[in-house]
N, C-alpha and C positions, 0 to 999 in steps of 0.2 A: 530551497526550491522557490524561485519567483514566482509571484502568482500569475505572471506574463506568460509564461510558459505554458502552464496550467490553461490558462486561457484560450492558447493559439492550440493546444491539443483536444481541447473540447469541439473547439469551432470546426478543427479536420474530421475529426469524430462526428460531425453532426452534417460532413455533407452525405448525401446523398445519389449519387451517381455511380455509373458502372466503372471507373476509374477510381473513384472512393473504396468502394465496396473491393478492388483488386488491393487496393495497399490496406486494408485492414487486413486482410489475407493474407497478406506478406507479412503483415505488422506482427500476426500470432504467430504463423511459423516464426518469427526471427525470436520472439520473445520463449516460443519452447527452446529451441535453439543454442540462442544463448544461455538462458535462466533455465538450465531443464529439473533441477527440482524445485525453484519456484515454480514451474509452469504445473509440474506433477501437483505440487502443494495447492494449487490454487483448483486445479481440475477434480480433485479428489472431494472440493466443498463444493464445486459449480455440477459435481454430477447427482451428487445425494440429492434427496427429495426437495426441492426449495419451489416457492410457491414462484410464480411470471414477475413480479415487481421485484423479488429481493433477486431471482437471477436477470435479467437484465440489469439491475444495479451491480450486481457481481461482475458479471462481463464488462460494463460500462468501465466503473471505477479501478479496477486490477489492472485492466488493458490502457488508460489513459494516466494512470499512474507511473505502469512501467515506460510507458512512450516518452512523457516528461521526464523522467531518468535517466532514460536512453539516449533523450535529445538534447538534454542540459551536461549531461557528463560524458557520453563516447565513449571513447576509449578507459577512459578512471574510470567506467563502472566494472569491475569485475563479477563475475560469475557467483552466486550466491550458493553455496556448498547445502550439502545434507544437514552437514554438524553446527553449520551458522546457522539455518531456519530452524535445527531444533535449539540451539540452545537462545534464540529469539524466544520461540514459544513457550521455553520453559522459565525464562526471565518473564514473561508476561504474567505466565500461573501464577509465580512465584507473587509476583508484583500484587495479584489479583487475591491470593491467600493471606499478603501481610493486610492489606485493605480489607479485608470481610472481617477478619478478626479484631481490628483497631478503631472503631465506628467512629474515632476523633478524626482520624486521615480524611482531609478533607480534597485533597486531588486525586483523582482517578489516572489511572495510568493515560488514554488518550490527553490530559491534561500535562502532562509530561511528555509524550509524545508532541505536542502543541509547541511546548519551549522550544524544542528542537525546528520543528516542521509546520509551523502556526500555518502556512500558505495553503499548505497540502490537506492538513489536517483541517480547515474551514475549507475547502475546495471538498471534502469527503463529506462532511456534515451539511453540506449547502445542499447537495443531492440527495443524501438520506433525508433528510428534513423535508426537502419537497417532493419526493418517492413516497414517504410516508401522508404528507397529506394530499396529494394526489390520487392516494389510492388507500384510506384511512379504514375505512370497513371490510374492503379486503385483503389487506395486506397480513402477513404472518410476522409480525413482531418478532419470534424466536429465529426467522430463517432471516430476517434483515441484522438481527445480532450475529448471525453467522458471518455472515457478506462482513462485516464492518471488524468482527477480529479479525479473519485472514485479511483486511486492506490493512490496516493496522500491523501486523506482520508483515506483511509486505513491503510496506514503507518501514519500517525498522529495518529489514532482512535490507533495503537497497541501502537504505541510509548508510548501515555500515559498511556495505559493499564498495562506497566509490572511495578508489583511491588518492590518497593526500599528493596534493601539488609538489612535486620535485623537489622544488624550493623551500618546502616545509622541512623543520628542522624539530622532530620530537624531542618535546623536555626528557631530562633522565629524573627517576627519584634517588639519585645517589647525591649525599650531599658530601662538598669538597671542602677540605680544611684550606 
């Protein structure tokens, strides 16, 4: 994902007018729509208790995430299933369990996420970072960790979502005499 992208989605994002405000409007319906157990998934942490900074970061980042998604791949982005978001989430745990137990691991999963999605993943952290000292006294620490796994799932859950170019030609692991 270019960080051009990213860019031009923040900048729509940030206008402000009665015309703005109707295609965000659109933007979510299209994004329950399409993604509807992402959208469940994402809805189900944006409703629980979360303090004003970490859910407006929530809304912000999910909804400007899937927009860039949407607008860089089209049609390749397919529908993100049940069984993909959980076994996204359960590849994270897992990720997150070998890390607690191995104190030499010295990358964290978002850092692996980074390889893949470095644009996205500094485009998610450039706004936590100034959300957090924006509003450093008030902010709840545990509900901006919240916000930041589901984007992190998210962007996983699409990542693998978009489908490979036509023309692409999957290696086989069968080797030939």
């Amino acid at each position: 994902m270019p960080a051009r992208v990213l860019s031009e989605i923040e900048d729509q994002l940030a206008e402000d007018d009665d015309d703005s405000r109707k295609q965000l409007d659109d933007a979510f319906t299209r994004f329950e729509q399409t993604q509807p157990a992402l959208a469940d998934r994402i809805s189900s942490v944006l409703s629980g208790p979360l303090d004003e900074t970490a859910l407006a970061l929530g809304y912000f980042l999910t909804l400007a995430i899937w927009l860039a998604f949407d607008e860089l791949f089209g049609q390749d982005l397919e529908e993100v299933t049940e069984t993909a978001l959980t076994g996204v989430e359960e590849s994270l745990n897992l990720d997150e369990q070998i890390r607690l137990h191995d104190p030499a691991e010295a990358v964290d999963s978002d850092d692996v996420i980074a390889m893949e999605q470095p644009d996205v993943l500094a485009f998610v952290q450039e706004h936590l970072d100034a959300a957090l000292e924006a509003n450093a006294h008030e902010v709840d620490v545990d509900d901006v960790h919240a916000i930041y796994r589901v984007v992190l799932i998210e962007v996983l859950a699409l990542s693998y979502a978009v489908r490979p170019p036509s023309n692409w030609v999957a290696l086989t692991t069968e080797f030939t005499a």
